[in-house]
N, CA, C and O atoms as CSV, one atom per row, in Angstrom:
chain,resi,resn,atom,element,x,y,z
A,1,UNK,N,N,102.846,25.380,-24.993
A,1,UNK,CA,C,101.798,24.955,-25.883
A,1,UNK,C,C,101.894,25.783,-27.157
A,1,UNK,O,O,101.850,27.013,-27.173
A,2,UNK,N,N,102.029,24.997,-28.224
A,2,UNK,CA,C,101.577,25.895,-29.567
A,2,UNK,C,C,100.364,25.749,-30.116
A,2,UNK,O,O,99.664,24.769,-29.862
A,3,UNK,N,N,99.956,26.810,-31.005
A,3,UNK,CA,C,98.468,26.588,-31.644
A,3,UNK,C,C,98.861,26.445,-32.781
A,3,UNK,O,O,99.562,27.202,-33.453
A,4,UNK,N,N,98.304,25.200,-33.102
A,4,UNK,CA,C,98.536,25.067,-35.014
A,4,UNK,C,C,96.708,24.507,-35.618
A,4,UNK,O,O,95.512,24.565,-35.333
A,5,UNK,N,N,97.608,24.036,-36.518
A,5,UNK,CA,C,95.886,23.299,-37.342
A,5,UNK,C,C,96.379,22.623,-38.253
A,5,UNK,O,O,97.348,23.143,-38.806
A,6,UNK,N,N,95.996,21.442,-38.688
A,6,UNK,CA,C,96.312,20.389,-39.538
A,6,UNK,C,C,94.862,20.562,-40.948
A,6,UNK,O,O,94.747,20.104,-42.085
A,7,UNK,N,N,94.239,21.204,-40.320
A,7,UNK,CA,C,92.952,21.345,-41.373
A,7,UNK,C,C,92.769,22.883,-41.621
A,7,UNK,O,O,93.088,23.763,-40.821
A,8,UNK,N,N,92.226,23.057,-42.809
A,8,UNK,CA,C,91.521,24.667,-42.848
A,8,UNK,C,C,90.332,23.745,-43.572
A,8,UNK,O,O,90.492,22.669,-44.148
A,9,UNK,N,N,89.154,24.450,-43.382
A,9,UNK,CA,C,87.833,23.868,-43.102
A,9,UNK,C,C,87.552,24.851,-44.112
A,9,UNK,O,O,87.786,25.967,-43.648
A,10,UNK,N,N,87.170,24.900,-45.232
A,10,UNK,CA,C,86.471,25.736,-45.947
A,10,UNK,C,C,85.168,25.179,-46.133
A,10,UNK,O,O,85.294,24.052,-46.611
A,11,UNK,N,N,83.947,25.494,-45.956
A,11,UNK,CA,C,82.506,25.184,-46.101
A,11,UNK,C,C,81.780,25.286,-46.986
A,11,UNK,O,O,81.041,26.268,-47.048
A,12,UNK,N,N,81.762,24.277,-47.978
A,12,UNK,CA,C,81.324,23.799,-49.047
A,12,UNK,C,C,80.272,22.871,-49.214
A,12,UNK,O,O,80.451,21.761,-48.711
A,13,UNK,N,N,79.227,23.084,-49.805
A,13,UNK,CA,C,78.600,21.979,-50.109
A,13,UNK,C,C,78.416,21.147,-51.350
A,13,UNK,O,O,77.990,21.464,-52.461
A,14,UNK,N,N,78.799,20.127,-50.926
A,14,UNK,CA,C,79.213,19.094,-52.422
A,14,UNK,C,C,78.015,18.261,-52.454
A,14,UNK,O,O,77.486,18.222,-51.343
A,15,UNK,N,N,77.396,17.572,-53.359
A,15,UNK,CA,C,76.314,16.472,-53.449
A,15,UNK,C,C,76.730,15.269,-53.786
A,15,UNK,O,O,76.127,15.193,-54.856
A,16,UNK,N,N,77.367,14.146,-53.688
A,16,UNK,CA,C,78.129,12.886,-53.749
A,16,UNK,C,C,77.100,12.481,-54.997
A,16,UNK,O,O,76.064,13.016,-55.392
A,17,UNK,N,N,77.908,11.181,-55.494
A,17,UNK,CA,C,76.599,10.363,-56.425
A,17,UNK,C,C,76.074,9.466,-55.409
A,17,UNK,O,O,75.477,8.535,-55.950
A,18,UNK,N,N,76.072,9.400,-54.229
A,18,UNK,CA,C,75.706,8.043,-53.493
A,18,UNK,C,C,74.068,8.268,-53.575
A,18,UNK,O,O,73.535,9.159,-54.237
A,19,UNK,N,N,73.481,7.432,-52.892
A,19,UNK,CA,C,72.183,6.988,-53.028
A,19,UNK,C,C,70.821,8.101,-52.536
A,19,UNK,O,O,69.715,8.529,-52.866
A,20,UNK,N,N,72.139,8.164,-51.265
A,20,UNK,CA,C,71.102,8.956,-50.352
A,20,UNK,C,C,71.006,10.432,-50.838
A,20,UNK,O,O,70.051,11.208,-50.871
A,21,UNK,N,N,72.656,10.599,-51.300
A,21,UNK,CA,C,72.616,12.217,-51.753
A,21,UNK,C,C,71.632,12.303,-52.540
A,21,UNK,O,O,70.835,13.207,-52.292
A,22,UNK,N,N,71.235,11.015,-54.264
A,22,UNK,CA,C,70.525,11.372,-55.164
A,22,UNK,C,C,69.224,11.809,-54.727
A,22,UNK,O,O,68.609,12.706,-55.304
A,23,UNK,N,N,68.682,11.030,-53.454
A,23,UNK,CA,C,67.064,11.534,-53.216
A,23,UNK,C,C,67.139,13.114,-52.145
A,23,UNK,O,O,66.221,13.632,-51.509
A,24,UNK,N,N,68.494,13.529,-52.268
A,24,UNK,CA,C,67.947,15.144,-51.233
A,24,UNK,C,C,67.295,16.359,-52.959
A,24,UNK,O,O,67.071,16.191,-54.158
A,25,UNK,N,N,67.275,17.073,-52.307
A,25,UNK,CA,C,66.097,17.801,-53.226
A,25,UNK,C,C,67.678,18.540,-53.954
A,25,UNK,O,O,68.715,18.498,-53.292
A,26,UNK,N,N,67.656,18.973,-54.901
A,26,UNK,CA,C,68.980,19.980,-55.633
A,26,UNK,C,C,68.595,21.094,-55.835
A,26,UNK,O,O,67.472,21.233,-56.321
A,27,UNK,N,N,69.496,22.377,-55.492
A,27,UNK,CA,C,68.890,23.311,-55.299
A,27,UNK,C,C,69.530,23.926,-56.755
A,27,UNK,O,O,70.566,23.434,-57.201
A,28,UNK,N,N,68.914,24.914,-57.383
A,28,UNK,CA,C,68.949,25.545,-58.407
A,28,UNK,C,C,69.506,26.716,-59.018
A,28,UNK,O,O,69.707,27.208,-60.128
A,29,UNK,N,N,69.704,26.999,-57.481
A,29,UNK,CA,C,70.885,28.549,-57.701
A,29,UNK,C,C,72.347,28.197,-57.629
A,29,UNK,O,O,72.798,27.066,-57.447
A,30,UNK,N,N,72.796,28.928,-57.739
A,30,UNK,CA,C,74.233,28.442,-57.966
A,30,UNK,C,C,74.762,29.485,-56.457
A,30,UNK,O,O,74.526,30.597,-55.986
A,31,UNK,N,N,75.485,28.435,-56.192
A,31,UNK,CA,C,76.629,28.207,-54.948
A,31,UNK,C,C,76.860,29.671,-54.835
A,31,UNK,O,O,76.672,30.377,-55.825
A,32,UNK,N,N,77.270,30.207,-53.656
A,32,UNK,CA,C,77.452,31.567,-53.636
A,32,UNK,C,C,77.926,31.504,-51.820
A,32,UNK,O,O,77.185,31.506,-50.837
A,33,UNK,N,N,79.480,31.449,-51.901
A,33,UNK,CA,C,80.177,31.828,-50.486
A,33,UNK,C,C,80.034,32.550,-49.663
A,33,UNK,O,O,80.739,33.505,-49.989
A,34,UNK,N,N,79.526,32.793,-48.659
A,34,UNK,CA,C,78.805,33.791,-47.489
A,34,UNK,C,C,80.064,33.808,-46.601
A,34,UNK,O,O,80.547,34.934,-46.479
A,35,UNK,N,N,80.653,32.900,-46.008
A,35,UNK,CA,C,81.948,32.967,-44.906
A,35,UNK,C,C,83.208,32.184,-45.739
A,35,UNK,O,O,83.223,32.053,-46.963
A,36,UNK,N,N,83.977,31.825,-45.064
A,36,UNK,CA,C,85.011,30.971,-45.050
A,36,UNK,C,C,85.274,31.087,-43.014
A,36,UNK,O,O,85.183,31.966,-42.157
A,37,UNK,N,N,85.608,29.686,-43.064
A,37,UNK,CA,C,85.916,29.543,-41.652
A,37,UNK,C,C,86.786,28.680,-41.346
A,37,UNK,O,O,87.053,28.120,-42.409
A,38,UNK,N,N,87.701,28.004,-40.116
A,38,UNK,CA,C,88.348,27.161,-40.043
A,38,UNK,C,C,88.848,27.017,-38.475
A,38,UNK,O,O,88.625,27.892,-37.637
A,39,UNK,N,N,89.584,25.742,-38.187
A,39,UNK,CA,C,89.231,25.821,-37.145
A,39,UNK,C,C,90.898,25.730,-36.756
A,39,UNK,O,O,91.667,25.193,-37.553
A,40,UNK,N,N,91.404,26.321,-35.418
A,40,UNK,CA,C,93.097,25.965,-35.153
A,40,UNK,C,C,92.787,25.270,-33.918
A,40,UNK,O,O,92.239,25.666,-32.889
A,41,UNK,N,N,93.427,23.752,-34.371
A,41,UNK,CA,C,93.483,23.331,-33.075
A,41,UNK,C,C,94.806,23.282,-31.990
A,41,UNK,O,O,95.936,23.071,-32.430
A,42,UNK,N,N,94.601,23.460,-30.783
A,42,UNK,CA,C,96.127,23.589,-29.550
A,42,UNK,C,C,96.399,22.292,-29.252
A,42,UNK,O,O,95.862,21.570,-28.412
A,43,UNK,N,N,97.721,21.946,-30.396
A,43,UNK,CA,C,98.343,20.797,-30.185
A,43,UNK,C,C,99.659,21.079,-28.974
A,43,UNK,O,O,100.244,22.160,-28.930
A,44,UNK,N,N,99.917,20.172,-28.238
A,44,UNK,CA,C,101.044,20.327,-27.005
A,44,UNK,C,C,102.259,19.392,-27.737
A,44,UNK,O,O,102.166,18.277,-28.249
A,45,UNK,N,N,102.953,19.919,-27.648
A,45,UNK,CA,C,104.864,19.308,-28.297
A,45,UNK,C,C,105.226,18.554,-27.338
A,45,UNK,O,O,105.886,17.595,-27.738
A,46,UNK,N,N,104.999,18.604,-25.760
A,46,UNK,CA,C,105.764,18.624,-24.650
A,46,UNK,C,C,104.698,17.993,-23.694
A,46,UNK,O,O,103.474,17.989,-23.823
A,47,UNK,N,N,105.547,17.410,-22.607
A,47,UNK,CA,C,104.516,16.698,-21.811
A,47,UNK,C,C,104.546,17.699,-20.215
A,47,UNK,O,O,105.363,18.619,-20.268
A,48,UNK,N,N,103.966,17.620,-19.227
A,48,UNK,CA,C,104.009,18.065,-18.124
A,48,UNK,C,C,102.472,18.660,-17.358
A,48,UNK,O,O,101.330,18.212,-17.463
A,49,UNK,N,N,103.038,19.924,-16.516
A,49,UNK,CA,C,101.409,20.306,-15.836
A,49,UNK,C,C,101.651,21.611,-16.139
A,49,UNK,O,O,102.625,22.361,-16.067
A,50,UNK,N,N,100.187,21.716,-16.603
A,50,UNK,CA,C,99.426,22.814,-16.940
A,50,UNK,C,C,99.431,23.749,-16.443
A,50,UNK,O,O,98.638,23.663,-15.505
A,51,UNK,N,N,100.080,25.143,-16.499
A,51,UNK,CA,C,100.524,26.031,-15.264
A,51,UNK,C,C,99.351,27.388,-16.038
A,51,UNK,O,O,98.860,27.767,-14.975
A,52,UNK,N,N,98.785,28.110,-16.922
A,52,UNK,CA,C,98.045,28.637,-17.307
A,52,UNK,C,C,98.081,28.927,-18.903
A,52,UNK,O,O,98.997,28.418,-19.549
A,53,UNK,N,N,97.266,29.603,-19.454
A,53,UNK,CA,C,96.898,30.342,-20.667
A,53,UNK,C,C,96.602,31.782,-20.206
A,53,UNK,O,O,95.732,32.397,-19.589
A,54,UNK,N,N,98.162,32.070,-21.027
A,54,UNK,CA,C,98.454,33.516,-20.824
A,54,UNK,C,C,97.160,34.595,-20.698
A,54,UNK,O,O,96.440,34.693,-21.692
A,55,UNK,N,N,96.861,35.361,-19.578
A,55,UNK,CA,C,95.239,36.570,-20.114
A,55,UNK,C,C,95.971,37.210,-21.462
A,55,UNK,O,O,95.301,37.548,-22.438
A,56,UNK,N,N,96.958,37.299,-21.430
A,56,UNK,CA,C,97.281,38.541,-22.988
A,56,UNK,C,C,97.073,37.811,-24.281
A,56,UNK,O,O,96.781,38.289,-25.377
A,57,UNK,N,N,97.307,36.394,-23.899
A,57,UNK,CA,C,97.025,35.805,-25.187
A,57,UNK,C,C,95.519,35.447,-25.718
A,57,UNK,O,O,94.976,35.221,-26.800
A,58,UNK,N,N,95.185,35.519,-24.452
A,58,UNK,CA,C,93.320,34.997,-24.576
A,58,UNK,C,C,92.922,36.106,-25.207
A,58,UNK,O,O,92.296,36.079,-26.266
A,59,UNK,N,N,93.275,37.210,-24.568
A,59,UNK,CA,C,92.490,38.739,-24.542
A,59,UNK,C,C,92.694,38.647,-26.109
A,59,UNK,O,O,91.665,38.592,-26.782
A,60,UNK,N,N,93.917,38.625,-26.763
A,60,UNK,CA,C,94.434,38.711,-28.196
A,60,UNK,C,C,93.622,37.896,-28.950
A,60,UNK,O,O,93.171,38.321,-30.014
A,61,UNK,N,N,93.374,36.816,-28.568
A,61,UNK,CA,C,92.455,36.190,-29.276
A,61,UNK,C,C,91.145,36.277,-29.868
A,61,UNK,O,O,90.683,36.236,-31.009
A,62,UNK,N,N,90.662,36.427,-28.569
A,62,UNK,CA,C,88.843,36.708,-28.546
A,62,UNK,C,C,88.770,38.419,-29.109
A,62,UNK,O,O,87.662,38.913,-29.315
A,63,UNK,N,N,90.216,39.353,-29.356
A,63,UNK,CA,C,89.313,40.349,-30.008
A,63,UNK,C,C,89.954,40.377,-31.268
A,63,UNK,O,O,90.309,41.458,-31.739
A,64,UNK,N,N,90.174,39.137,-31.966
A,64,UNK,CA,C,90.579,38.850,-33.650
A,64,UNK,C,C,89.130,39.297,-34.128
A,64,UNK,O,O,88.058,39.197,-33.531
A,65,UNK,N,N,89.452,39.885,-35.540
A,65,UNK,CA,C,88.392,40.281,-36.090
A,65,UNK,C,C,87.498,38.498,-36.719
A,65,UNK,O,O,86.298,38.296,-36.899
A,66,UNK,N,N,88.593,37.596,-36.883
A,66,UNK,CA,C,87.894,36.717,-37.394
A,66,UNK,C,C,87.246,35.359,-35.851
A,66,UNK,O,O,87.099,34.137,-35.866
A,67,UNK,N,N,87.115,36.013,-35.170
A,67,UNK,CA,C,87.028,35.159,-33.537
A,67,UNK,C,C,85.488,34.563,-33.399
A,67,UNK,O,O,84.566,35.368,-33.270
A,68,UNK,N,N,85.248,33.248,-33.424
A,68,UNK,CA,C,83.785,32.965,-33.083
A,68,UNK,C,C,83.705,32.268,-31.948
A,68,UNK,O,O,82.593,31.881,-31.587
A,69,UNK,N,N,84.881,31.968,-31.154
A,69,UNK,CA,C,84.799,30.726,-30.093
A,69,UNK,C,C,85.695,29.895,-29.985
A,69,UNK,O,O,86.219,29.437,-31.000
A,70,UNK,N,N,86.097,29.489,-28.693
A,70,UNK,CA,C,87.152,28.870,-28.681
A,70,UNK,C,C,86.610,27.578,-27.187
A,70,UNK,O,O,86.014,27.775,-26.129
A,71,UNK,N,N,87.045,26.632,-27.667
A,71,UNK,CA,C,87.115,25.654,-26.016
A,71,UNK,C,C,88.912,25.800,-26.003
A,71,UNK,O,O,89.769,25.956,-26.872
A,72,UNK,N,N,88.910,25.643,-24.397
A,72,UNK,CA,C,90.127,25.075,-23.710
A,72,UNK,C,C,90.072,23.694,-23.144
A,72,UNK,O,O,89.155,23.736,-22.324
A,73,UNK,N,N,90.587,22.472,-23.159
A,73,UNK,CA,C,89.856,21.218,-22.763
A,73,UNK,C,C,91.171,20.972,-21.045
A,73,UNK,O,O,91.105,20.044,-20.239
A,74,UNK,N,N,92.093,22.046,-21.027
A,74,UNK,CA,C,93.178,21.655,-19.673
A,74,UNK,C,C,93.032,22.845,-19.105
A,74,UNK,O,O,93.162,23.876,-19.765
A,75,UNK,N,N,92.686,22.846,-17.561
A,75,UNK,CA,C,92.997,23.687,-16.559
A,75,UNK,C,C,94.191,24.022,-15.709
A,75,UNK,O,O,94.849,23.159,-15.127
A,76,UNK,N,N,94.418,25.182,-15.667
A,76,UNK,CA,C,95.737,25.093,-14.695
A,76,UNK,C,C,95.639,23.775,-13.321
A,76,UNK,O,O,94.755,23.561,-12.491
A,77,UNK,N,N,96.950,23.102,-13.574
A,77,UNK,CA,C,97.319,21.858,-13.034
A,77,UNK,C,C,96.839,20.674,-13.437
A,77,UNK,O,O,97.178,19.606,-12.928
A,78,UNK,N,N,95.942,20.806,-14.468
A,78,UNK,CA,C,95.830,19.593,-15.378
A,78,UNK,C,C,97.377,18.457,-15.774
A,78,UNK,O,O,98.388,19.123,-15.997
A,79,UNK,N,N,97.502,17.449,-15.831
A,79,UNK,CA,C,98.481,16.855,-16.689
A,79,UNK,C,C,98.245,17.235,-18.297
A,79,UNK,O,O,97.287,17.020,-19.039
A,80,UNK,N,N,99.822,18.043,-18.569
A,80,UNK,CA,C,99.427,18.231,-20.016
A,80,UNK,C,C,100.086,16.478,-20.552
A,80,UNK,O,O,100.836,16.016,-19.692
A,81,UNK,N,N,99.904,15.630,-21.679
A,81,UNK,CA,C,100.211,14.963,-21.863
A,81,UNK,C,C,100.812,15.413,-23.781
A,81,UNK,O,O,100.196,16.348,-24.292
A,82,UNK,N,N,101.689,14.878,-24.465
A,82,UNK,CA,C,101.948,15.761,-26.110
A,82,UNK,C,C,100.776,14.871,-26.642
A,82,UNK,O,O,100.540,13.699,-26.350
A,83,UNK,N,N,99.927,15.905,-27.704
A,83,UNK,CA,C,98.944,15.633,-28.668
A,83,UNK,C,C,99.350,14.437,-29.179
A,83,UNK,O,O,100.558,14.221,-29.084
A,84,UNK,N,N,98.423,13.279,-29.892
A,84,UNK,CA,C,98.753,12.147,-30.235
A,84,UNK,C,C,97.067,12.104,-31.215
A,84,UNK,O,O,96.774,11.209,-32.008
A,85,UNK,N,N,96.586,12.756,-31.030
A,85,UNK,CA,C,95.165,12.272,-31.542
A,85,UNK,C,C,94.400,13.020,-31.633
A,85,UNK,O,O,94.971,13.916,-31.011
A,86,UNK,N,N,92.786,13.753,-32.150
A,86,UNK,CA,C,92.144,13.918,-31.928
A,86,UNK,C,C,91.167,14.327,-30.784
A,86,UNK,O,O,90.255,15.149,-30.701
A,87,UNK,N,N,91.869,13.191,-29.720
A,87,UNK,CA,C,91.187,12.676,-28.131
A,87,UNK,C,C,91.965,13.724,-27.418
A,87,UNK,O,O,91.483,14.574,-26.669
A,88,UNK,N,N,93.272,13.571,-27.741
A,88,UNK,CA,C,94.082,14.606,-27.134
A,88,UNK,C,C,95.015,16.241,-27.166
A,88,UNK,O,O,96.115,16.491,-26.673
A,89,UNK,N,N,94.058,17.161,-27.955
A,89,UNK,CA,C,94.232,18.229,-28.320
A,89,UNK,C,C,93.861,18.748,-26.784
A,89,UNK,O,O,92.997,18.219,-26.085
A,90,UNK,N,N,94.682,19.886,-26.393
A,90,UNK,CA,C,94.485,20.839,-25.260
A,90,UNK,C,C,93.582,21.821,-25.634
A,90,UNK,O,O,93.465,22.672,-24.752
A,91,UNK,N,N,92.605,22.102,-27.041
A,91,UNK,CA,C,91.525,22.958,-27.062
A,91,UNK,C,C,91.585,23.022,-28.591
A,91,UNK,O,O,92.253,22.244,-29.272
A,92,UNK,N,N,90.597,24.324,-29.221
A,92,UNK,CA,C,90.337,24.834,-30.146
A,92,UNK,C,C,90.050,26.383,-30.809
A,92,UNK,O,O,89.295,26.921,-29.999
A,93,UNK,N,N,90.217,26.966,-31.493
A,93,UNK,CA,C,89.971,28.715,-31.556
A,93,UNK,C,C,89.373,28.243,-32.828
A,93,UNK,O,O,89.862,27.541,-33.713
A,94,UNK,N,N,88.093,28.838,-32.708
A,94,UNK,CA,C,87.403,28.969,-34.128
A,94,UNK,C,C,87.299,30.284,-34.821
A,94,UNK,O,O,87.221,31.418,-34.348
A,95,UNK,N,N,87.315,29.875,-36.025
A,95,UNK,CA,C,87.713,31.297,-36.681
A,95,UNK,C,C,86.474,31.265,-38.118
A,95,UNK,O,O,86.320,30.322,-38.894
A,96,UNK,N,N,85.567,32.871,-38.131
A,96,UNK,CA,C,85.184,32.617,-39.433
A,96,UNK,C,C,84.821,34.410,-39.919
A,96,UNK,O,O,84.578,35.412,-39.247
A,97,UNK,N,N,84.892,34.255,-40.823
A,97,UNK,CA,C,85.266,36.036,-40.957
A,97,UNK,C,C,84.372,35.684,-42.950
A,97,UNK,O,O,84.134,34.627,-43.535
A,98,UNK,N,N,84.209,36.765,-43.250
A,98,UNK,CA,C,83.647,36.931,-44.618
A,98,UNK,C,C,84.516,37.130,-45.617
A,98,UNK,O,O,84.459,36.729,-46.780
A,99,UNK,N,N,85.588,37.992,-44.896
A,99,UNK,CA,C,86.768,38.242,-46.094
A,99,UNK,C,C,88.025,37.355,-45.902
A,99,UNK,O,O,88.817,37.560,-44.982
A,100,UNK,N,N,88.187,36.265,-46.896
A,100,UNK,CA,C,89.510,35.212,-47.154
A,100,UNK,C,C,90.762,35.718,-46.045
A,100,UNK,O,O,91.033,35.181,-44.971
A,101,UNK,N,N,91.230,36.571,-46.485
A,101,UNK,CA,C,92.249,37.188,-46.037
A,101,UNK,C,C,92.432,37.636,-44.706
A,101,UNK,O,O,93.396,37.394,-43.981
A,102,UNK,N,N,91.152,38.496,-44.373
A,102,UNK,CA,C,91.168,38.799,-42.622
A,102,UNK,C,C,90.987,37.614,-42.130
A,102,UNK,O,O,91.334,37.568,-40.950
A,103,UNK,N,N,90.391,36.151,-42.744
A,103,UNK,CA,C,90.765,35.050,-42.034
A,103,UNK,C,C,91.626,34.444,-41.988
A,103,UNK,O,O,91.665,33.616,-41.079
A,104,UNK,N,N,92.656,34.524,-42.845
A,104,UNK,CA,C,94.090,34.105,-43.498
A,104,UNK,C,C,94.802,34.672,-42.188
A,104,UNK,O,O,95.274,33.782,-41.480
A,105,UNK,N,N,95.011,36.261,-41.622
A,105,UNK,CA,C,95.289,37.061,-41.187
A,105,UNK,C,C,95.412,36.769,-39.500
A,105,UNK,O,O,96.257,36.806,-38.606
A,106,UNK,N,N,94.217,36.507,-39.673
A,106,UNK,CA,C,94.083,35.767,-38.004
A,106,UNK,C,C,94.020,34.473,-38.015
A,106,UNK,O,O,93.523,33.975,-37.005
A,107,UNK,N,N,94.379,33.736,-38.870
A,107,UNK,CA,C,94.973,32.108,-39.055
A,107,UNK,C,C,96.522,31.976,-38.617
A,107,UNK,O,O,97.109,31.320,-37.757
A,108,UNK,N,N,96.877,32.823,-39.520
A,108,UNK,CA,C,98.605,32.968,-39.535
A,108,UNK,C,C,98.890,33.344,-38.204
A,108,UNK,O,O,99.780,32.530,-37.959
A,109,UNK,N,N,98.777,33.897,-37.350
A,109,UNK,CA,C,98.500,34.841,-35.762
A,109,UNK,C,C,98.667,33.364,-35.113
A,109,UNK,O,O,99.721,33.086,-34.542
A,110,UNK,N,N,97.717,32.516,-35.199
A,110,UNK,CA,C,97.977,31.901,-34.151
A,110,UNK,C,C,99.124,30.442,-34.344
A,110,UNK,O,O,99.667,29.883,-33.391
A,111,UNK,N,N,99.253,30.140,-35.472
A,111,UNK,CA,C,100.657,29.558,-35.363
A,111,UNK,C,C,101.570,29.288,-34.748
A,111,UNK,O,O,102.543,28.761,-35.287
């Protein structure tokens, strides 16, 4: 299994011209970035059964400085089947840290 990500999720809030956006209230201060976060999802290359997720790699994980949570969606002896979709990702590691870089840092890591 590799961990990649097809998205980096930076958290922004934009106001559209659509209809509904025009009637939310607009706020008056100006935008000001608190996190950056993003999410890596565990796409599978390869098809077969699920034999585990390494403890050294978990352990490595959950003590990234940028670590908020992770699902695993296959148990040992699960059918792994290769990613094709959305539906079929083997899990997720969420990541959100304050400083760009220590999230960059532990982005690049799991690759």
């Amino acid at each position: 299994m590799v961990i990649c990500c097809p998205f980096l999720f930076h958290f922004n809030l934009f106001l559209s011209p659509n209809p509904i956006a025009r009637s939310a209230p607009r706020h008056t201060q100006p935008f000001t970035r608190r996190k950056y976060a993003c999410t890596k999802w565990l796409i599978s290359y390869t098809e077969g059964v699920f034999k585990r997720m390494g403890p050294e790699a978990v352990e490595e994980i959950k003590n990234m400085e940028s670590y908020r949570g992770s699902q695993f969606f296959k148990e040992p002896g699960d059918q792994l089947k290769k990613t094709q979709n959305c539906f079929s990702w083997a899990g997720a590691v969420n990541l959100v840290h304050e400083d760009e870089e220590a999230l960059m840092r532990d982005y690049r890591r799991l690759v």
